[in-house]
CHARMM internal coordinates of N, CA and C (Angstrom, degrees):
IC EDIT
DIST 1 N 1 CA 1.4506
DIST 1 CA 1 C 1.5324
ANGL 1 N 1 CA 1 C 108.70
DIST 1 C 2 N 1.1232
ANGL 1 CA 1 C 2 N 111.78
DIHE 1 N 1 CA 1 C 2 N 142.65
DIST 2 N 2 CA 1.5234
ANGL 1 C 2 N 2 CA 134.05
DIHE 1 CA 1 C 2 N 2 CA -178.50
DIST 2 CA 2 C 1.4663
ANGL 2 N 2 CA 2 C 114.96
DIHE 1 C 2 N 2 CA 2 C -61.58
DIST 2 C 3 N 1.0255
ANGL 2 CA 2 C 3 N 137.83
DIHE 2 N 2 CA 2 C 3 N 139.21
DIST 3 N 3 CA 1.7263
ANGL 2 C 3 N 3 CA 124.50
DIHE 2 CA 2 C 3 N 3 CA 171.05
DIST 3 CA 3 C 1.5968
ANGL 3 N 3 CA 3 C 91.08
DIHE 2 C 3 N 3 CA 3 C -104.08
DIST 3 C 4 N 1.5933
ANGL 3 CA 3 C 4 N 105.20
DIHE 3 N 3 CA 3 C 4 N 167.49
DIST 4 N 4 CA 1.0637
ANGL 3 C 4 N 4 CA 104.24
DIHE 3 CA 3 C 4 N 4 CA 171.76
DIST 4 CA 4 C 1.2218
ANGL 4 N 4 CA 4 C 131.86
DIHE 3 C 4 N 4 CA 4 C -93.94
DIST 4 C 5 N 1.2279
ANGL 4 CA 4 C 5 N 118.23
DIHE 4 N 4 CA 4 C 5 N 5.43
DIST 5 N 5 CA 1.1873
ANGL 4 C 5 N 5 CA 122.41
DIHE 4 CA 4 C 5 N 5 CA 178.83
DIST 5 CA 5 C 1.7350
ANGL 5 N 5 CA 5 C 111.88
DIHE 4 C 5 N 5 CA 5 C -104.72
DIST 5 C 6 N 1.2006
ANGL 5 CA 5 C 6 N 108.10
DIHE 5 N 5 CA 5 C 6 N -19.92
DIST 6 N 6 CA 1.9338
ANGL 5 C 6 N 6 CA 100.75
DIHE 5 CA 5 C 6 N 6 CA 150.73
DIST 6 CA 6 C 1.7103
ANGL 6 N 6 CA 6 C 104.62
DIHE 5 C 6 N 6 CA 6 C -81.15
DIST 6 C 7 N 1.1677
ANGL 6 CA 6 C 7 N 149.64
DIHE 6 N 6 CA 6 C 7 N 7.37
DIST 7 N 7 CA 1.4493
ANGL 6 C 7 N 7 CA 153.24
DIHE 6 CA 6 C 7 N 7 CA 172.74
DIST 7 CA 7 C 1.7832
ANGL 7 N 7 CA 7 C 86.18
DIHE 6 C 7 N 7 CA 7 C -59.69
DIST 7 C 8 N 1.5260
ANGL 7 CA 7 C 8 N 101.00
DIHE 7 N 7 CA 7 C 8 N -71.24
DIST 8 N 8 CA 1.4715
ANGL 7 C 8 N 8 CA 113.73
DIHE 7 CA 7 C 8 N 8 CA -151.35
DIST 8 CA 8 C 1.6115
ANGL 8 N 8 CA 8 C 111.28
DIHE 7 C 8 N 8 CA 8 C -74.02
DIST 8 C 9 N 1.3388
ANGL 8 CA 8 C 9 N 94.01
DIHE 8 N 8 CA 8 C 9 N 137.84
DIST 9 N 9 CA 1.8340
ANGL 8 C 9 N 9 CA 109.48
DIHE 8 CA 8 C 9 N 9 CA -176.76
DIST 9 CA 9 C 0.8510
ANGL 9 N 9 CA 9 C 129.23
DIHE 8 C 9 N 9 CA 9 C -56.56
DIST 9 C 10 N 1.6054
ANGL 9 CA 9 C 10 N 141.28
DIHE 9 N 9 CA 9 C 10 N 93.67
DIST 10 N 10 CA 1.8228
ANGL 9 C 10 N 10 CA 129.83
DIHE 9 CA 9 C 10 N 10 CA -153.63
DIST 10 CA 10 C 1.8866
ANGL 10 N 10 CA 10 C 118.69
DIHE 9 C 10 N 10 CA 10 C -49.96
DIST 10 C 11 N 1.2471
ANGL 10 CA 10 C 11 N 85.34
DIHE 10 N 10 CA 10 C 11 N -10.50
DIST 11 N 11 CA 1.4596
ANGL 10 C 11 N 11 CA 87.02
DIHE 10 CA 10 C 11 N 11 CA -169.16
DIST 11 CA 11 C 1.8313
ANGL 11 N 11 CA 11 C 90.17
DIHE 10 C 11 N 11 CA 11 C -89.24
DIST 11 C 12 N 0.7507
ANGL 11 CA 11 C 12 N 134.36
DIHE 11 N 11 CA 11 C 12 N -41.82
DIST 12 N 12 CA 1.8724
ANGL 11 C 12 N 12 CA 132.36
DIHE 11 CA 11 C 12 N 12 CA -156.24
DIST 12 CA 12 C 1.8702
ANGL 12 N 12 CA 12 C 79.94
DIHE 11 C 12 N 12 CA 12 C -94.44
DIST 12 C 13 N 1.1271
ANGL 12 CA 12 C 13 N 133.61
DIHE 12 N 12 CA 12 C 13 N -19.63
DIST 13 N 13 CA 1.7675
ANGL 12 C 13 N 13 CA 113.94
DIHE 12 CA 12 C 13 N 13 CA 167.42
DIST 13 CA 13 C 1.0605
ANGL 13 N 13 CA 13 C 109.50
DIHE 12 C 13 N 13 CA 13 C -73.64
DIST 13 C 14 N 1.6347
ANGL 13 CA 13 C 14 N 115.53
DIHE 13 N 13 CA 13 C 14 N -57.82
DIST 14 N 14 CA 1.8625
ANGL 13 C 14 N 14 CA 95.61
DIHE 13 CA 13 C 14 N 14 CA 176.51
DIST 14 CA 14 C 1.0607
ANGL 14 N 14 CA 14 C 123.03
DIHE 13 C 14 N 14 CA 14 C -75.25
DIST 14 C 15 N 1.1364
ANGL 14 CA 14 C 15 N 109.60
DIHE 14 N 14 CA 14 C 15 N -6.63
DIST 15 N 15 CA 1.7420
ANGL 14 C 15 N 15 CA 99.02
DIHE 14 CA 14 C 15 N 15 CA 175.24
DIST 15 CA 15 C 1.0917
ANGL 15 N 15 CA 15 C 111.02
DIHE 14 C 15 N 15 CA 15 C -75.21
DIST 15 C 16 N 1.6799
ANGL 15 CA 15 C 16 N 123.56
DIHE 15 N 15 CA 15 C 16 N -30.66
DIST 16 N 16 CA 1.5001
ANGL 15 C 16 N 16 CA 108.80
DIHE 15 CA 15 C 16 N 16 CA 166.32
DIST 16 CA 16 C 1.0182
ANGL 16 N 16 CA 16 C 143.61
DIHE 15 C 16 N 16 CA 16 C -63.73
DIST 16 C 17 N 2.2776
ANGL 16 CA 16 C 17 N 104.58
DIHE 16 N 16 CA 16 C 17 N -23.71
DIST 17 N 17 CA 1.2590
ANGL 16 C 17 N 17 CA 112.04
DIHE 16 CA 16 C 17 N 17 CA 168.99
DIST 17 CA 17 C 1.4711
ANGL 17 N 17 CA 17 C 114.45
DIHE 16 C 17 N 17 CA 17 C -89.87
DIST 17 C 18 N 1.3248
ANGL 17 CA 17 C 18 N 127.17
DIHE 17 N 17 CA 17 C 18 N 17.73
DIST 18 N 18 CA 1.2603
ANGL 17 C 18 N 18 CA 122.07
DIHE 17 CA 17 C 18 N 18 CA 154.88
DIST 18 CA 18 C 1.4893
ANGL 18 N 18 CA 18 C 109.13
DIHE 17 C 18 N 18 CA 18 C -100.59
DIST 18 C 19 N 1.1943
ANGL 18 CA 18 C 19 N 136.06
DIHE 18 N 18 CA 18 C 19 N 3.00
DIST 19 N 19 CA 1.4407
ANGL 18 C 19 N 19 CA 135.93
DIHE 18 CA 18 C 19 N 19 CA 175.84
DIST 19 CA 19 C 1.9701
ANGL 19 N 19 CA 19 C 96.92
DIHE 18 C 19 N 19 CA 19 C -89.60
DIST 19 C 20 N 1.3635
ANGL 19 CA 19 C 20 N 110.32
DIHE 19 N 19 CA 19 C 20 N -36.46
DIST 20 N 20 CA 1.2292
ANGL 19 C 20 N 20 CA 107.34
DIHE 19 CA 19 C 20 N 20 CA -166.59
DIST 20 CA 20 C 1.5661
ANGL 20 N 20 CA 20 C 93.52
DIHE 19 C 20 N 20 CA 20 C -78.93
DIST 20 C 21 N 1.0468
ANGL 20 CA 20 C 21 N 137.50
DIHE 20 N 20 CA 20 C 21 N -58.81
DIST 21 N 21 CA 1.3292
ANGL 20 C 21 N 21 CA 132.86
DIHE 20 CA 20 C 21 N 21 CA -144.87
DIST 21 CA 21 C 1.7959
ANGL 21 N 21 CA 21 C 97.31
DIHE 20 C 21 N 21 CA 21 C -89.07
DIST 21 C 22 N 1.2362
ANGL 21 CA 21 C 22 N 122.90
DIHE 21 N 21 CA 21 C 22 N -2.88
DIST 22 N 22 CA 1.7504
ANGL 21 C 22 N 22 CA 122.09
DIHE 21 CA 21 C 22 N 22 CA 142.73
DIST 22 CA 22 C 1.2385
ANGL 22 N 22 CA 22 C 139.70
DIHE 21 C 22 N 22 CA 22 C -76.02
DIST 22 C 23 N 1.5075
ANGL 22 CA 22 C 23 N 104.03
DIHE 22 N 22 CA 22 C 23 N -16.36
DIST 23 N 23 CA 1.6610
ANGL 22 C 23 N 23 CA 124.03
DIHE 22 CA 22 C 23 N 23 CA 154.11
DIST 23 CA 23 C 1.0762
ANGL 23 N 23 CA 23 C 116.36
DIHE 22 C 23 N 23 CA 23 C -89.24
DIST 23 C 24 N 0.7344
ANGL 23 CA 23 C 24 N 138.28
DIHE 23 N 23 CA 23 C 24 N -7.24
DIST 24 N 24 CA 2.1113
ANGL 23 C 24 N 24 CA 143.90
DIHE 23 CA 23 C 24 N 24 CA 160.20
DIST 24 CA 24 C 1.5411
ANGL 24 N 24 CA 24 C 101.78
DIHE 23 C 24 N 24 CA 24 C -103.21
DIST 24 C 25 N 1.1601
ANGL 24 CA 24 C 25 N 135.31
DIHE 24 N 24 CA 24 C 25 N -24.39
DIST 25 N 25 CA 1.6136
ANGL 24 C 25 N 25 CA 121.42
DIHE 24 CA 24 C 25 N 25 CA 144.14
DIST 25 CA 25 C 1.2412
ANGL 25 N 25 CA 25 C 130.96
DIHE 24 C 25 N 25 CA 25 C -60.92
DIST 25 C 26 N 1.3375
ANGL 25 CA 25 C 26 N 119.72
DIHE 25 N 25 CA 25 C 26 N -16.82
DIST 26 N 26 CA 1.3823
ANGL 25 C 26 N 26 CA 116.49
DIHE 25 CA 25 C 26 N 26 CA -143.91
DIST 26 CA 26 C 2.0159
ANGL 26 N 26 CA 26 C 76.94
DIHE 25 C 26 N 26 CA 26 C -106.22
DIST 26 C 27 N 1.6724
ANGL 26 CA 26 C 27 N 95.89
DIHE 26 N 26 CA 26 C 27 N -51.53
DIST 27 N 27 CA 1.7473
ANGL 26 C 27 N 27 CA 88.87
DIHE 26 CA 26 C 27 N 27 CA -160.11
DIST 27 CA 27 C 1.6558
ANGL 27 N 27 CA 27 C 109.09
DIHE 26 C 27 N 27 CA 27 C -79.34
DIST 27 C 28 N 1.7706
ANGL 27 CA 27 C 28 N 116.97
DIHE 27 N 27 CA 27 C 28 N -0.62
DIST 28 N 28 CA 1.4920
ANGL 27 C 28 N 28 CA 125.79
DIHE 27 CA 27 C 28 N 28 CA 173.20
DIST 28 CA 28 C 1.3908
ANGL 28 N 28 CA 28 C 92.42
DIHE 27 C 28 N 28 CA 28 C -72.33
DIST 28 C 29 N 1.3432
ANGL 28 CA 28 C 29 N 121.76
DIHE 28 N 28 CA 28 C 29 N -55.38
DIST 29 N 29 CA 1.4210
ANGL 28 C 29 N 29 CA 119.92
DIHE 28 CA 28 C 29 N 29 CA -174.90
DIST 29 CA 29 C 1.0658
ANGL 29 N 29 CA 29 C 141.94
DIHE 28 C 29 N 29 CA 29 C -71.77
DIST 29 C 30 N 1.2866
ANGL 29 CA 29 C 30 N 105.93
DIHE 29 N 29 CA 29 C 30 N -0.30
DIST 30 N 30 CA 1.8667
ANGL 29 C 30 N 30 CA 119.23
DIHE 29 CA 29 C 30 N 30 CA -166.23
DIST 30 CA 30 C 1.9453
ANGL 30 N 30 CA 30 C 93.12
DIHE 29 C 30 N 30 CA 30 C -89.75
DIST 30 C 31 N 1.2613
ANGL 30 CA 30 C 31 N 100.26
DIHE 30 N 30 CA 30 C 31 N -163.70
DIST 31 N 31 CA 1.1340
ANGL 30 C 31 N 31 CA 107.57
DIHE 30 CA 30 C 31 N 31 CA 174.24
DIST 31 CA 31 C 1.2275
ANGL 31 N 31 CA 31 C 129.40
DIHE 30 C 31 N 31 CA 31 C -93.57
DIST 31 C 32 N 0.8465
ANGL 31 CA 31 C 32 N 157.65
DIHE 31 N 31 CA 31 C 32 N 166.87
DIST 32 N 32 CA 1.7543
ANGL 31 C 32 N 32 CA 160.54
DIHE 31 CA 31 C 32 N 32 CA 179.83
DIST 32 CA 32 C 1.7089
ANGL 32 N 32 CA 32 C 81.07
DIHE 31 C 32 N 32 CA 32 C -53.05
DIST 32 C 33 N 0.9443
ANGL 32 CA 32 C 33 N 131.21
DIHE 32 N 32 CA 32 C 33 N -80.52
DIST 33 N 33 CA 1.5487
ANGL 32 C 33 N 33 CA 149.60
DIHE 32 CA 32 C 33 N 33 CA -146.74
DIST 33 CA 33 C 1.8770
ANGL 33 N 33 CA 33 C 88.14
DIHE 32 C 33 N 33 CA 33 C -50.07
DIST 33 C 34 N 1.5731
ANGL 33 CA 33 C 34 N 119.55
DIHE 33 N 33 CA 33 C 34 N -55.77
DIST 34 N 34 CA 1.1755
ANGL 33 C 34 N 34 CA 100.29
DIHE 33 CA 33 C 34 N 34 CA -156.60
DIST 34 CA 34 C 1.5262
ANGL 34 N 34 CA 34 C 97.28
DIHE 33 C 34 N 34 CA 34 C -103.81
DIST 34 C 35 N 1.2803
ANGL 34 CA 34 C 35 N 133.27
DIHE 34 N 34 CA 34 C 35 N 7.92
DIST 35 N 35 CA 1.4881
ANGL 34 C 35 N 35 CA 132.48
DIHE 34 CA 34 C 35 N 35 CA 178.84
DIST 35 CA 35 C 1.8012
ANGL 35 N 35 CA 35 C 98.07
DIHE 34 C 35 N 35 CA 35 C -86.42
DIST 35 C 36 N 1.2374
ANGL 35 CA 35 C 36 N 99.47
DIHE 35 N 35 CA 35 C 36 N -37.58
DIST 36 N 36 CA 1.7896
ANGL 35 C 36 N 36 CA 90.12
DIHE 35 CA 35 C 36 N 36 CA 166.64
DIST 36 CA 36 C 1.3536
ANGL 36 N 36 CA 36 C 116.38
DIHE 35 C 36 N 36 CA 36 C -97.32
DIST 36 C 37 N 1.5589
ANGL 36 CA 36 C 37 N 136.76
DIHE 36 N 36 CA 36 C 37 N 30.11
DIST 37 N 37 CA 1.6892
ANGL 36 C 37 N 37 CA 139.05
DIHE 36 CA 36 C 37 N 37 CA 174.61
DIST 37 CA 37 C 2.0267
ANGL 37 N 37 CA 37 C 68.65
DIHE 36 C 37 N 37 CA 37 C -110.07
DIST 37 C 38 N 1.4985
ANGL 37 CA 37 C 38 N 147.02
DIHE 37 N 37 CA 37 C 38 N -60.17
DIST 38 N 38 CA 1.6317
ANGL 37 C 38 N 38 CA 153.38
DIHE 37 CA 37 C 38 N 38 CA -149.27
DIST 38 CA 38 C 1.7703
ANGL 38 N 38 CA 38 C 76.55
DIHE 37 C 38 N 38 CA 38 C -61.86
DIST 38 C 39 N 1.2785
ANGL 38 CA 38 C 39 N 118.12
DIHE 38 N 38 CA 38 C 39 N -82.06
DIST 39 N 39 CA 1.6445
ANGL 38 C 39 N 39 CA 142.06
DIHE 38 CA 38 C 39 N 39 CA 173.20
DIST 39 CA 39 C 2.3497
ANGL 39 N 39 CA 39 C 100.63
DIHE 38 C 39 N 39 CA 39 C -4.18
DIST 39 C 40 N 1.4468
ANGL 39 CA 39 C 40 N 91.53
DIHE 39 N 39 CA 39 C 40 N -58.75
DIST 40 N 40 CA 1.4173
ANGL 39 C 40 N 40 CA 79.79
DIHE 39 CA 39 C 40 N 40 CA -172.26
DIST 40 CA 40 C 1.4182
ANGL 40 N 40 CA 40 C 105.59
DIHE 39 C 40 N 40 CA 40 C -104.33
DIST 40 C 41 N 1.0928
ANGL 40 CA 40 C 41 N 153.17
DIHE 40 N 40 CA 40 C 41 N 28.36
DIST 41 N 41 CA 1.2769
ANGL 40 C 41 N 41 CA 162.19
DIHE 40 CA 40 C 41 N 41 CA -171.88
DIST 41 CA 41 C 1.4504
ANGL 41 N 41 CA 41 C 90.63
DIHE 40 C 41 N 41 CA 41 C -113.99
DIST 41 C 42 N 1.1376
ANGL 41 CA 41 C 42 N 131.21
DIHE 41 N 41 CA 41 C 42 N -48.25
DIST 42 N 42 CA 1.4578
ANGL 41 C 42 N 42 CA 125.34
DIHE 41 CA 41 C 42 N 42 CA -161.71
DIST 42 CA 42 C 1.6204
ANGL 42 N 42 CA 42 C 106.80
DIHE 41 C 42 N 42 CA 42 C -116.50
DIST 42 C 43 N 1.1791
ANGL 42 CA 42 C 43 N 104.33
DIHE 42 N 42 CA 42 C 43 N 14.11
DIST 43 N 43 CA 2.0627
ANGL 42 C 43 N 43 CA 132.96
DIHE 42 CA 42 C 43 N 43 CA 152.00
DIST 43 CA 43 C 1.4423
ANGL 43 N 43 CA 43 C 99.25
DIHE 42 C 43 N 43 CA 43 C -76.38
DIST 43 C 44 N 1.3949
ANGL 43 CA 43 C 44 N 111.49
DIHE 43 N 43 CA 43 C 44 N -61.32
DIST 44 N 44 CA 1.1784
ANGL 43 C 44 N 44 CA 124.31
DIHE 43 CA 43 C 44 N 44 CA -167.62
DIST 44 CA 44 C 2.0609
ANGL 44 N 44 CA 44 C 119.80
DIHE 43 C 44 N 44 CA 44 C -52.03
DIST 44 C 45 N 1.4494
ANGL 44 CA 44 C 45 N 55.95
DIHE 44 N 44 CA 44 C 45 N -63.79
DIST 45 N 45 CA 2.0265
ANGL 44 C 45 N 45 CA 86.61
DIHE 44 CA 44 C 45 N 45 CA 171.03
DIST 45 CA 45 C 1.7522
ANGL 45 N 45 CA 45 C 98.58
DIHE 44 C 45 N 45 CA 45 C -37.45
DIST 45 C 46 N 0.8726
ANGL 45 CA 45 C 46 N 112.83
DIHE 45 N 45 CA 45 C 46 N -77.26
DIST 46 N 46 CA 1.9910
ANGL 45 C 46 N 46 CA 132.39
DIHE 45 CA 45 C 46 N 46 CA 177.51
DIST 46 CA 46 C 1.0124
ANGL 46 N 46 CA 46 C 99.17
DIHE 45 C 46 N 46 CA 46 C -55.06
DIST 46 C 47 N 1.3051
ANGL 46 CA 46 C 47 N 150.19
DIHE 46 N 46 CA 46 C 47 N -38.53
DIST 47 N 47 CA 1.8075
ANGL 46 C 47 N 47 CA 113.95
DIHE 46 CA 46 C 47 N 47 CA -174.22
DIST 47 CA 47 C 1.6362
ANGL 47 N 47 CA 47 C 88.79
DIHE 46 C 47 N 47 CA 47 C -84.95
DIST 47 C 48 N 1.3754
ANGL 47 CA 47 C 48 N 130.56
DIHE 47 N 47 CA 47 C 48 N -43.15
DIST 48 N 48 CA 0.8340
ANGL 47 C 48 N 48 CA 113.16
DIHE 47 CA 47 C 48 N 48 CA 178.25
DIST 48 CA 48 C 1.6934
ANGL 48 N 48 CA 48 C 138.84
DIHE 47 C 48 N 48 CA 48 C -49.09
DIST 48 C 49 N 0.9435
ANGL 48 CA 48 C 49 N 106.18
DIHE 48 N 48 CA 48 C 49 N -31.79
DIST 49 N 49 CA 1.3675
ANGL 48 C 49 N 49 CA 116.28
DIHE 48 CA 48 C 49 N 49 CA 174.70
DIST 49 CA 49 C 1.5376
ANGL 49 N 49 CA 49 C 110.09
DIHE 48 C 49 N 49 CA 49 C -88.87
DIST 49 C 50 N 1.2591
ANGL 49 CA 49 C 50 N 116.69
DIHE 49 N 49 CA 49 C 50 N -38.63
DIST 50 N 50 CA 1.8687
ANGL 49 C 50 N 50 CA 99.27
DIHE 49 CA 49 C 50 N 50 CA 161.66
DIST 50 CA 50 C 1.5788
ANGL 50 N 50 CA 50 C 116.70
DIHE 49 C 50 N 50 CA 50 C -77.38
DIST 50 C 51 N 1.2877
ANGL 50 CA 50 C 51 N 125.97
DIHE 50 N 50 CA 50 C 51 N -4.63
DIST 51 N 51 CA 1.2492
ANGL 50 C 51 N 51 CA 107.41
DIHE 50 CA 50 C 51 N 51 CA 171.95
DIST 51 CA 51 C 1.9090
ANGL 51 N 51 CA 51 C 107.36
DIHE 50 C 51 N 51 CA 51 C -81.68
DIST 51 C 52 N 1.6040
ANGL 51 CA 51 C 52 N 99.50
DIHE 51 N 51 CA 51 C 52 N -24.20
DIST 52 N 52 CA 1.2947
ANGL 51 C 52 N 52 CA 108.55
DIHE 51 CA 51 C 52 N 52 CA -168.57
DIST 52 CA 52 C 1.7091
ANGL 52 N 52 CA 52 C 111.85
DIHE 51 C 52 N 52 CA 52 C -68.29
DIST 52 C 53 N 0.8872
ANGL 52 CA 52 C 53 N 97.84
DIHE 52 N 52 CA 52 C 53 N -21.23
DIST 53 N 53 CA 1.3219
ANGL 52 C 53 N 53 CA 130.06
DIHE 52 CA 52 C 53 N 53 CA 179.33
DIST 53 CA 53 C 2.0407
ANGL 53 N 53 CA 53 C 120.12
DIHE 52 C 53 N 53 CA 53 C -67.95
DIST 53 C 54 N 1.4489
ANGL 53 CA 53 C 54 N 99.79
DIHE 53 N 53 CA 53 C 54 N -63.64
DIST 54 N 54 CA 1.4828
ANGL 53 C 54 N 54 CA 112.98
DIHE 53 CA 53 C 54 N 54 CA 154.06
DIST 54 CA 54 C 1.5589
ANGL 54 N 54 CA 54 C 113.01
DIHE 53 C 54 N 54 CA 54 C -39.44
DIST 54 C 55 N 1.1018
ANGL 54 CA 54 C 55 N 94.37
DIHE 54 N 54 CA 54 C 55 N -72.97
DIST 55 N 55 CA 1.9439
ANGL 54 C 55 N 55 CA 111.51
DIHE 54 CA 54 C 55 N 55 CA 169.18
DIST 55 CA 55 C 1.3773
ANGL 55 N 55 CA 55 C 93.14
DIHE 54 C 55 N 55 CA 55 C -11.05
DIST 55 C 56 N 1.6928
ANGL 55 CA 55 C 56 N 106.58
DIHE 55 N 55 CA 55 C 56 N -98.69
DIST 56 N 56 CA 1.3995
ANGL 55 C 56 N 56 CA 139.49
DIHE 55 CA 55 C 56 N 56 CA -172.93
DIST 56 CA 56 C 1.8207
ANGL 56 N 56 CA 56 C 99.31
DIHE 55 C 56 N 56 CA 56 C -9.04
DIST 56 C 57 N 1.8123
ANGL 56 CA 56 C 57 N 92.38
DIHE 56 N 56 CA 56 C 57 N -84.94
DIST 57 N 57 CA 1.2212
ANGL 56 C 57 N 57 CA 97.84
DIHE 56 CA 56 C 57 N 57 CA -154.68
DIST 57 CA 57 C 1.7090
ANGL 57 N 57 CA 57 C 103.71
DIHE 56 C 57 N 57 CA 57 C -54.29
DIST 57 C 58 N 1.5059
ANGL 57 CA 57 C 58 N 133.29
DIHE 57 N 57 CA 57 C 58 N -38.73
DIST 58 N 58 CA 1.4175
ANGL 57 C 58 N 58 CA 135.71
DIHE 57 CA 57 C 58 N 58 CA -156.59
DIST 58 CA 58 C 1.9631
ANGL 58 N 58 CA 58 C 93.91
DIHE 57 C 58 N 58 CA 58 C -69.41
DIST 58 C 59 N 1.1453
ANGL 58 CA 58 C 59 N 120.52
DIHE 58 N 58 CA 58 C 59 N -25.30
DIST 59 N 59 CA 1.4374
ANGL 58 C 59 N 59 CA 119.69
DIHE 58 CA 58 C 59 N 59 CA 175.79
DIST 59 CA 59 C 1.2141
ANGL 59 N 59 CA 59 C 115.80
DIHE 58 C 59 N 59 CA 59 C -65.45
DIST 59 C 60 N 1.8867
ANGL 59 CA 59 C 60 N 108.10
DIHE 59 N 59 CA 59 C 60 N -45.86
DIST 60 N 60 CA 1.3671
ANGL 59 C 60 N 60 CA 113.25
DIHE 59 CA 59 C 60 N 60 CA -166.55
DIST 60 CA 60 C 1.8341
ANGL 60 N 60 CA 60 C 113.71
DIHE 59 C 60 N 60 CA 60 C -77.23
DIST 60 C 61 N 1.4692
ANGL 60 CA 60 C 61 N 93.72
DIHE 60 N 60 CA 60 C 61 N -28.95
DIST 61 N 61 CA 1.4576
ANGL 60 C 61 N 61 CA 97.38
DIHE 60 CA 60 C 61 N 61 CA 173.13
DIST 61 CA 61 C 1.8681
ANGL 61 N 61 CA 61 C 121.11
DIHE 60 C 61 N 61 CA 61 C -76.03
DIST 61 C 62 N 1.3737
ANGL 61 CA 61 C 62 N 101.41
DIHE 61 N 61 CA 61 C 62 N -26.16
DIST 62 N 62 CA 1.9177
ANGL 61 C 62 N 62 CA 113.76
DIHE 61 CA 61 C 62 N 62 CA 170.59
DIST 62 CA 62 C 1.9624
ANGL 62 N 62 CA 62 C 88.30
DIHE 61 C 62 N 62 CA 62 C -46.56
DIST 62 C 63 N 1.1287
ANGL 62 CA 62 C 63 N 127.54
DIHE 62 N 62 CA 62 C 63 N -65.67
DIST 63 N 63 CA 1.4238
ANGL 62 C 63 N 63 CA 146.78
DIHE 62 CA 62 C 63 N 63 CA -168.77
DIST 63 CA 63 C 1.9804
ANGL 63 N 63 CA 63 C 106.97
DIHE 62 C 63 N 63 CA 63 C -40.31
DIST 63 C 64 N 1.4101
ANGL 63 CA 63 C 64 N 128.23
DIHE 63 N 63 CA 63 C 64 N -8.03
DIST 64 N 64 CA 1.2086
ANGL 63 C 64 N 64 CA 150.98
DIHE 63 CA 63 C 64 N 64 CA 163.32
DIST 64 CA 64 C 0.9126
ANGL 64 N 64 CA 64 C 126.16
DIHE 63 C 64 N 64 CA 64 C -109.80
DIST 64 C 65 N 1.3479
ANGL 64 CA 64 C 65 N 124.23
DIHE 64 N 64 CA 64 C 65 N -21.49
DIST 65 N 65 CA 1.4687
ANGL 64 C 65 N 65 CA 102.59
DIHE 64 CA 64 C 65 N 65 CA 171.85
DIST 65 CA 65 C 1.4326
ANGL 65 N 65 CA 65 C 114.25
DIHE 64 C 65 N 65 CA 65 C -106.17
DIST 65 C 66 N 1.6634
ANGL 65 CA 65 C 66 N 99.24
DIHE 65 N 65 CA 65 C 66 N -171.85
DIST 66 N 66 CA 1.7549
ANGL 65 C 66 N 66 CA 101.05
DIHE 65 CA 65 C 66 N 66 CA -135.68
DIST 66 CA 66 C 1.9381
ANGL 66 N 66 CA 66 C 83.23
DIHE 65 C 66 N 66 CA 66 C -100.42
DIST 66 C 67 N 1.0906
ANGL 66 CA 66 C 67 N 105.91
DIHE 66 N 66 CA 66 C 67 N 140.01
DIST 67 N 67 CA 1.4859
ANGL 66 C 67 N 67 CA 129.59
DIHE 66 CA 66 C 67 N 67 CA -174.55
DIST 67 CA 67 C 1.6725
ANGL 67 N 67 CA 67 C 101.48
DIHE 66 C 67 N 67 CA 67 C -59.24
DIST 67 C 68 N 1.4126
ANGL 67 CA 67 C 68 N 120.12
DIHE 67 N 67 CA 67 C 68 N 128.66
DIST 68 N 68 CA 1.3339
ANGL 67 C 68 N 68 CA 119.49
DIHE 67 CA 67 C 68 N 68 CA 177.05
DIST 68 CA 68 C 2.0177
ANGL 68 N 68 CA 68 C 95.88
DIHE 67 C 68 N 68 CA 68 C -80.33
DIST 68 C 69 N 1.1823
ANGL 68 CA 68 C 69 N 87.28
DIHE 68 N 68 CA 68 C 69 N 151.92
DIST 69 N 69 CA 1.8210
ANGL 68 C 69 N 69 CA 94.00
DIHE 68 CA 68 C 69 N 69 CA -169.96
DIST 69 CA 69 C 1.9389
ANGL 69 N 69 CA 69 C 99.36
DIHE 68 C 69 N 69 CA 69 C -122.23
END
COOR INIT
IC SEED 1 N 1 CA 1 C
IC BUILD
């Protein structure tokens, strides 16, 4: 059996950990002013996506229950 971590392509892993560690350069390096404008953009990003999320699952679960008649 396969693990998953020989699945993934060495080249698309570091490339992700060089995508990550240029976004933690970029907002270490910015200024106070724009490391907290990075700070709420990606606040934003996260409630959004867990509310999107609530959404999701409360739709998928409507899809089980039993139809009022």
């Amino acid at each position: 059996m396969e693990t998953a971590a020989a699945a993934i392509d060495p080249f698309v892993f570091r490339l992700s950990i060089f995508v990550l560690a240029v976004g933690v350069e970029l907002v270490g390096g910015a200024g106070p002013i724009l490391a907290r404008a990075f700070g709420f953009v990606a606040l934003t990003f996260a409630a959004v996506n867990i509310f999107g999320g609530f959404l999701v699952t409360q739709r998928m679960l409507s899809m089980y229950r039993k139809k009022k008649r």
